[in-house]
C-alpha positions in Angstrom: 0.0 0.0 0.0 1.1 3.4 -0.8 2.1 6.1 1.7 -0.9 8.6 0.7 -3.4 5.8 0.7 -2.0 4.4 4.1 -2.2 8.1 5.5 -6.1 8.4 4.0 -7.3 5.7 5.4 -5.7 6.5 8.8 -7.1 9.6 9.0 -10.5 8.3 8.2 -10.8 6.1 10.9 -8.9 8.6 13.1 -11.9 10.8 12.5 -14.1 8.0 13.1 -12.7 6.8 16.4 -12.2 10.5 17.5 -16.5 10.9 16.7 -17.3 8.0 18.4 -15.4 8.7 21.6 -16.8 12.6 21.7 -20.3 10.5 21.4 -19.3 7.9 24.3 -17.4 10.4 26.6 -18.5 14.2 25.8 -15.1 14.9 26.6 -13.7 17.6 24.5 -10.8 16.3 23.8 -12.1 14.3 21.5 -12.2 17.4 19.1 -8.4 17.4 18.8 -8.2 13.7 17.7 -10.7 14.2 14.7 -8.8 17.6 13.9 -5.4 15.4 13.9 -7.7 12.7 11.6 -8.4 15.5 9.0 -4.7 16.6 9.2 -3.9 12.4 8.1 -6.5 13.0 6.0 -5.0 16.0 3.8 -2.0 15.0 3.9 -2.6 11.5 1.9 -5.2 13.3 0.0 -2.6 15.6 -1.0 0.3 12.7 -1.8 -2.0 11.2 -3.8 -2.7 13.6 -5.8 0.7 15.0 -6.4 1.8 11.6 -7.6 -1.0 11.1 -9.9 0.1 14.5 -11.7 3.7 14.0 -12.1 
């Protein structure tokens, strides 16, 4: 598996897991573990992208 695609999925189910435990604990830390899921998720959006154009 590629780097990007490794880093999108991560960041989806980092968002996932972060949802689910704001849901289960109303914590608000929770917040910062979905923001750090869209970061993974950017970031292997991005890779992927650049590689497809070059």
């Amino acid at each position: 598996m590629q780097r990007g695609t490794a880093f999108l999925f991560l960041g989806i189910f980092t968002i996932l897991t972060g949802v689910l435990a704001l849901k289960l604990t109303d914590m608000n830390i929770c917040w910062a573990i979905i923001a750090l899921g869209a970061v993974f998720g950017c970031t292997g959006g991005i890779s992927i992208s650049q590689r497809a154009r070059a």
